[in-house]
matplotlib code that plots the C-alpha trace (Angstrom):
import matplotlib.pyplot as plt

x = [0.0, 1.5, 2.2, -1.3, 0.9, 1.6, -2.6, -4.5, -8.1, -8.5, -10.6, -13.5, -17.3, -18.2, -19.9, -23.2, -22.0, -20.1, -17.2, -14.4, -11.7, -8.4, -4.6, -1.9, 2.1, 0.1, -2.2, -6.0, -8.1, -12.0, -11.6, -9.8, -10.2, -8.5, -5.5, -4.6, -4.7, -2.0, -0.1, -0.4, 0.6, 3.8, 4.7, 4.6, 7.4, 9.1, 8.7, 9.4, 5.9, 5.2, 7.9, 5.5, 1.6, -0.3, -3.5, -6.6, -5.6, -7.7, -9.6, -11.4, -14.7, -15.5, -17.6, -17.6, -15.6, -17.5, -16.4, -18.8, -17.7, -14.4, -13.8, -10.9, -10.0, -7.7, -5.0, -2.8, -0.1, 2.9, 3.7, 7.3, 6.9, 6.3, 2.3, 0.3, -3.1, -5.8, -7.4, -10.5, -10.9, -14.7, -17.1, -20.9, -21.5, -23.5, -25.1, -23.1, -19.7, -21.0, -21.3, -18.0, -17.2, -18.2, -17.8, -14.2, -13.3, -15.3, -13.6, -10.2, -10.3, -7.0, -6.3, -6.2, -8.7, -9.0, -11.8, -11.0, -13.8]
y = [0.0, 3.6, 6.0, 8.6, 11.5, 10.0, 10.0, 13.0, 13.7, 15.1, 18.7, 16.7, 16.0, 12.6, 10.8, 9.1, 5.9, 7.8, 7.6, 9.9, 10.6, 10.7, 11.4, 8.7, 9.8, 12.8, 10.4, 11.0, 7.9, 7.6, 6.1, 5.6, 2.1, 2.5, 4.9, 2.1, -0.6, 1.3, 2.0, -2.1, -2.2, -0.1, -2.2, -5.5, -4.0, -3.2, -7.3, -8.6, -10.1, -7.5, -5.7, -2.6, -1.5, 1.1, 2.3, 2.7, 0.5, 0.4, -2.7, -2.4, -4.7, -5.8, -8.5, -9.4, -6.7, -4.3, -2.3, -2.0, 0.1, 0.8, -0.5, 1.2, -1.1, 0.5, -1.8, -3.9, -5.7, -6.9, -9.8, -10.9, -14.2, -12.6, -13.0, -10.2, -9.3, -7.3, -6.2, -4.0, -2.1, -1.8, -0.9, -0.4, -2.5, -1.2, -2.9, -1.6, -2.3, -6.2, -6.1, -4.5, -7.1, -9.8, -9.0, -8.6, -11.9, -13.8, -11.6, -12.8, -15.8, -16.1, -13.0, -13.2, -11.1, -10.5, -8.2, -6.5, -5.4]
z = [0.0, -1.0, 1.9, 2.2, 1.4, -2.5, -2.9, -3.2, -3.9, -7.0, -7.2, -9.0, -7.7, -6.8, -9.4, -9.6, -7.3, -4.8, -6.1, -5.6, -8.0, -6.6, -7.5, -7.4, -8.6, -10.8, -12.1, -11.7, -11.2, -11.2, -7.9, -4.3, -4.8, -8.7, -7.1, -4.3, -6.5, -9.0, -5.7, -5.2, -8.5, -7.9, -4.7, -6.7, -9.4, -6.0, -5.0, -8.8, -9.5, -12.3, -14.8, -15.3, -16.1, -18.3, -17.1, -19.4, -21.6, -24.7, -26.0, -29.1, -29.3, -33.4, -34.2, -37.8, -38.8, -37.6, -34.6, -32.0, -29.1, -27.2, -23.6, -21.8, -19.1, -15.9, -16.0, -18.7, -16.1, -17.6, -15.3, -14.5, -16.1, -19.0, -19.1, -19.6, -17.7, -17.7, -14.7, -13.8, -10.6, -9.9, -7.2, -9.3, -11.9, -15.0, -17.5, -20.1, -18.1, -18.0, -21.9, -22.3, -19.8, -21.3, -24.9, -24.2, -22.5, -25.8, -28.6, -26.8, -25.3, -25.0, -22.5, -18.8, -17.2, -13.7, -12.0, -8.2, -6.0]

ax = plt.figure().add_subplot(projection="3d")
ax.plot(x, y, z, "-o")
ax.set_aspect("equal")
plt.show()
């Protein structure tokens, strides 16, 4: 867990699920929970179980050739081994996030995904 002084709350409102947007190392997140995990993040470089991670990582959803819809999930994790993951941080689930979801694990079956609540 990152030292409190490295995560500051952003000067944004809450959103419509109570979440608050927060700063992490200049960074702003949509949530506290999304700035502590990329501080968790940061500690497993530290411990060698991850060489390094992008945040928002894009994922483009096509079916048939036709593109669909974007989903920009919070974390691509580049694992030590040499693996890569993706992992979303989420508190409310929409119905739209689920189809993202979803859609995204069957257009790439092959990808790791891993959800944190």
């Amino acid at each position: 867990m990152a030292h409190k002084s490295y995560m500051k709350p952003a000067k944004h409102p809450k959103n419509k699920f109570g979440a608050v947007k927060q700063t992490y190392n200049g960074y702003s997140y949509d949530s506290q929970m999304e700035a502590r995990y990329a501080a968790q993040l940061d500690w497993c470089i530290k411990a060698g179980e991850v060489e390094k991670w992008e945040r928002q990582h894009k994922i483009s959803i096509d079916v048939n050739g036709v593109h669909i819809a974007n989903y920009f999930i919070d974390f691509k994790v580049y694992m030590a081994d040499g693996s890569i993951e993706y992992h979303e941080v989420k508190g409310a689930e929409t119905m739209l996030w689920r189809l993202k979801w979803k859609l995204s694990q069957a257009l790439n079956p092959d990808w790791k995904f891993v959800l944190i609540k």
